[in-house]
C-alpha positions as YAML, in Angstrom:
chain: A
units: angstrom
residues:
- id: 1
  name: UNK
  ca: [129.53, 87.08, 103.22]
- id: 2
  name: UNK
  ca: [129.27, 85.17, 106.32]
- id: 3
  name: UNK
  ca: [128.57, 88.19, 108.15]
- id: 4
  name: UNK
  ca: [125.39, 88.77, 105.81]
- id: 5
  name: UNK
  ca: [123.96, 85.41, 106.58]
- id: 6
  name: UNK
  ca: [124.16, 85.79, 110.64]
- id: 7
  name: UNK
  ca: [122.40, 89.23, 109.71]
- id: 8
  name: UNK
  ca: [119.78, 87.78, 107.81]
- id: 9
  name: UNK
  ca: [119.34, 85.01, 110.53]
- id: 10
  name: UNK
  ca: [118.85, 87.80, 113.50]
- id: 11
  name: UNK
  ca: [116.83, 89.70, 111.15]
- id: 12
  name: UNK
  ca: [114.44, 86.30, 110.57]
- id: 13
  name: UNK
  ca: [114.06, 85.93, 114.53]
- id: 14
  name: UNK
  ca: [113.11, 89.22, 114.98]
- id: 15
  name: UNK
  ca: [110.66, 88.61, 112.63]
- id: 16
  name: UNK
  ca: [109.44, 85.68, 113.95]
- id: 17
  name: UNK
  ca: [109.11, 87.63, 117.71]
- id: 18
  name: UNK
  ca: [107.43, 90.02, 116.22]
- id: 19
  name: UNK
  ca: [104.97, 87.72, 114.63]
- id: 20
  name: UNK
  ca: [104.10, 86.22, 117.95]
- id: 21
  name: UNK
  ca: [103.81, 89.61, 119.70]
- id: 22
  name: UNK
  ca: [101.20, 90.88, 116.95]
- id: 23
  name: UNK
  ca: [99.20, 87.79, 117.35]
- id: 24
  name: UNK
  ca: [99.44, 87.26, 120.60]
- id: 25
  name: UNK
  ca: [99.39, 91.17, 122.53]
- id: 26
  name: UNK
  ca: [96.03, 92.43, 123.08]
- id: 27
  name: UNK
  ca: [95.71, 96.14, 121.67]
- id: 28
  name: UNK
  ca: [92.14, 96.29, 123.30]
- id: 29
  name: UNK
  ca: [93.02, 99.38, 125.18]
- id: 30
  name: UNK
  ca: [95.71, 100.60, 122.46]
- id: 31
  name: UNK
  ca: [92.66, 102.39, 120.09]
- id: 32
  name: UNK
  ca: [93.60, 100.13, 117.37]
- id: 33
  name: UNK
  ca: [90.67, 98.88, 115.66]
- id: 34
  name: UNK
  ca: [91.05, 96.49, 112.61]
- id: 35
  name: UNK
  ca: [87.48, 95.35, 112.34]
- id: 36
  name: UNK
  ca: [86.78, 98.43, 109.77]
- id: 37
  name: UNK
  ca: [86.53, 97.38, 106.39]
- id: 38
  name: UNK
  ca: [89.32, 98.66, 103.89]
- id: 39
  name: UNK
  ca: [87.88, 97.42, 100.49]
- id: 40
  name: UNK
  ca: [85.48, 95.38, 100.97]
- id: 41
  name: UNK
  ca: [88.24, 93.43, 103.27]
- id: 42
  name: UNK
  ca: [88.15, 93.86, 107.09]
- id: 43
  name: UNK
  ca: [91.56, 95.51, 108.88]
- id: 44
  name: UNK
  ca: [92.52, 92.40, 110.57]
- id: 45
  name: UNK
  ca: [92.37, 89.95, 107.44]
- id: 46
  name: UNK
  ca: [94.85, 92.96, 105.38]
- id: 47
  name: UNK
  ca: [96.80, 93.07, 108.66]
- id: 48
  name: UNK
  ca: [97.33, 89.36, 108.82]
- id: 49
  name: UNK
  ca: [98.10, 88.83, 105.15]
- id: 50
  name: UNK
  ca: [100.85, 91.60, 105.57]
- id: 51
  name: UNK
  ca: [102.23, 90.11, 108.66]
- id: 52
  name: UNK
  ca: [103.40, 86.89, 106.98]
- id: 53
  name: UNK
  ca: [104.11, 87.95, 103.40]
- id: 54
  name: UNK
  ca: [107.22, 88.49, 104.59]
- id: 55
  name: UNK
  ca: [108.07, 84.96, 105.87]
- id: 56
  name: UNK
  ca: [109.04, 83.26, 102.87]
- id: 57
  name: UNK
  ca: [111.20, 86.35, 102.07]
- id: 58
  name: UNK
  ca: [113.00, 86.13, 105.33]
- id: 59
  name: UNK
  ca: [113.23, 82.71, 105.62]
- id: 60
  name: UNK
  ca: [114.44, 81.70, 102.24]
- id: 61
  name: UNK
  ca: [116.99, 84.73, 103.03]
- id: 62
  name: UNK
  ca: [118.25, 83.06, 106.49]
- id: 63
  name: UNK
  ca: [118.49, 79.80, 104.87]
- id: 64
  name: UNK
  ca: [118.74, 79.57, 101.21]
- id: 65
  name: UNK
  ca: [122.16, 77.42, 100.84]
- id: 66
  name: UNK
  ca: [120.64, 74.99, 103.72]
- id: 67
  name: UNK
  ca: [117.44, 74.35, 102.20]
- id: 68
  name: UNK
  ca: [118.41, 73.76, 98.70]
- id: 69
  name: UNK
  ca: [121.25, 71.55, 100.13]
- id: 70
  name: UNK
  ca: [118.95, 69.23, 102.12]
- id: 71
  name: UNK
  ca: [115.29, 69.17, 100.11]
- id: 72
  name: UNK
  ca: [116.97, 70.29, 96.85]
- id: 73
  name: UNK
  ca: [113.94, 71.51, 94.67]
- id: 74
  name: UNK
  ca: [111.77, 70.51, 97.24]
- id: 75
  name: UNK
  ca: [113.18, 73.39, 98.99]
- id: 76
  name: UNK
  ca: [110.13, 75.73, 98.16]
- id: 77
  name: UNK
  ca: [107.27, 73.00, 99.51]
- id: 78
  name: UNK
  ca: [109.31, 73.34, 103.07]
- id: 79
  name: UNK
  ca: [109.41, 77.00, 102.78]
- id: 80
  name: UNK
  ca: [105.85, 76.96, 102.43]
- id: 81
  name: UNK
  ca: [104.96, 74.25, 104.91]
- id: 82
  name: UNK
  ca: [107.06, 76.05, 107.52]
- id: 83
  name: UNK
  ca: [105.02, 79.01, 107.32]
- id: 84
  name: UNK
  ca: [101.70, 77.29, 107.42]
- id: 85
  name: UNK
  ca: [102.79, 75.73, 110.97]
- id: 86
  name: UNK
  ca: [103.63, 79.13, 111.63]
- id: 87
  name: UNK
  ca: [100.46, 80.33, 110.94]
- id: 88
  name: UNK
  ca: [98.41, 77.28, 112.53]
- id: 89
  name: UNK
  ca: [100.60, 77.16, 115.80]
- id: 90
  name: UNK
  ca: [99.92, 80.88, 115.79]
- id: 91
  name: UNK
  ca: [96.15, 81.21, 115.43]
- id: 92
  name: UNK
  ca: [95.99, 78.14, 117.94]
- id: 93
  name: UNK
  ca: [98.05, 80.10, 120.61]
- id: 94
  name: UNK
  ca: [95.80, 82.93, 119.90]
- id: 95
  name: UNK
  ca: [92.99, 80.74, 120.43]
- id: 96
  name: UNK
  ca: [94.15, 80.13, 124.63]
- id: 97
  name: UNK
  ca: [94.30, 83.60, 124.76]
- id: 98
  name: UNK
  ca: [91.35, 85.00, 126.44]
- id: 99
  name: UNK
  ca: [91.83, 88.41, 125.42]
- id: 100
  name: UNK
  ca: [91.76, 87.65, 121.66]
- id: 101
  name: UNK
  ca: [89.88, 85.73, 118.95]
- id: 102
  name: UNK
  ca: [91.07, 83.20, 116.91]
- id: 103
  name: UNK
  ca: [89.18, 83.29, 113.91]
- id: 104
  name: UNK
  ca: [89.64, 80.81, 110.57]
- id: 105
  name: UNK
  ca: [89.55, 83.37, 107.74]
- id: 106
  name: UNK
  ca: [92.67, 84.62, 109.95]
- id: 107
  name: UNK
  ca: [94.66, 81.72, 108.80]
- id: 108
  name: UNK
  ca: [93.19, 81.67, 105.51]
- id: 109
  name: UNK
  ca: [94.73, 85.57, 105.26]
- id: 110
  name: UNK
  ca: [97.98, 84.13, 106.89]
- id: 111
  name: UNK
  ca: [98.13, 81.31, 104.24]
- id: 112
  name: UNK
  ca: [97.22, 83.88, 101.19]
- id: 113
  name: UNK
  ca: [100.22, 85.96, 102.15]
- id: 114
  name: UNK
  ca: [102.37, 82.84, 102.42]
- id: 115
  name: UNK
  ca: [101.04, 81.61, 99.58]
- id: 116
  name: UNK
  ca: [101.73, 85.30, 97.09]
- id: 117
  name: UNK
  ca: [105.46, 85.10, 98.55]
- id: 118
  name: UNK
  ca: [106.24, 82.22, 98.07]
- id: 119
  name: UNK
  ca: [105.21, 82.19, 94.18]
- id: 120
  name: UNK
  ca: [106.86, 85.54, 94.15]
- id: 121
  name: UNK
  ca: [110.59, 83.95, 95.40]
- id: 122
  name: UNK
  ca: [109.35, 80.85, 92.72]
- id: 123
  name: UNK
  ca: [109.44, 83.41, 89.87]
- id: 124
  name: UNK
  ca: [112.29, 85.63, 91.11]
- id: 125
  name: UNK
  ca: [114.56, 82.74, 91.67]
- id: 126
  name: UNK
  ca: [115.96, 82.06, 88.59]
- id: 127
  name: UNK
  ca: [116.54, 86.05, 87.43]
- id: 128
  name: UNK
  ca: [117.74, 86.66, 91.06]
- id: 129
  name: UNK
  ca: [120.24, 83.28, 90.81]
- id: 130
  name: UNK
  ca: [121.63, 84.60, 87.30]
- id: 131
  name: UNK
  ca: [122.20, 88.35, 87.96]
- id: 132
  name: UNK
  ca: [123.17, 87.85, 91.74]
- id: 133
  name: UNK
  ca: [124.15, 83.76, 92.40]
- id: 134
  name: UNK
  ca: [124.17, 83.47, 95.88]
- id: 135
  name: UNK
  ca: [126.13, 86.65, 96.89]
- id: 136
  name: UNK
  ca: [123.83, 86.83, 99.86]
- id: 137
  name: UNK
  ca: [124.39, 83.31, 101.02]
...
């Protein structure tokens, strides 16, 4: 099992270096547009609520047994926190960038996808914790 938790801790870097290359690459001369609208909701918003939906998943994933160990049901609330610095420190490093925007509503779609995982892995937990407890950890 320990080999699944260093797996799941690679995989959450990765993520995490792929987060900062989305934000912080500039596709200006890659085609990629993501100002079109995709019901009613432009590209980029969809594109950044996609981007860290996954965070919470990975996260609690990499560090399950630590976080319930040191914040106990609290454990959630850091989750979530930790991905809204994510976010922030993200959209502010975008900001320096002179070949991108930073834009609020961006962090607002950041926070929404936070915000849907993390309720997700709140109503999962206890069916996941009694048909698979901690197998993964």
């Amino acid at each position: 099992m320990k080999r699944v938790r260093v797996l799941f801790r690679i995989l959450f870097i990765v993520y995490i270096c792929m987060v900062f290359f989305f934000c912080l690459y500039s596709f200006k001369d890659t085609g990629v547009d993501l100002s079109k609208y995709i019901f009613g909701i432009r590209g980029d918003r969809i594109a950044h609520f996609i981007m860290f939906f996954p965070y919470p998943f990975s996260a609690w994933l990499a560090s399950k047994k630590e976080l319930r160990e040191k914040f106990g049901k609290a454990s959630h609330l850091v989750l979530f926190i930790s991905g809204v610095s994510l976010a922030i420190t993200v959209e502010l490093l975008q900001s320096l960038n002179t070949n991108r925007e930073s834009d609020p509503m961006d962090v607002l779609a950041n926070l929404s996808g936070l915000l849907v995982a993390t309720a997700i892995i709140l109503i999962l937990e206890k069916f996941i914790d009694n048909v698979w407890p901690d197998r993964l950890q």
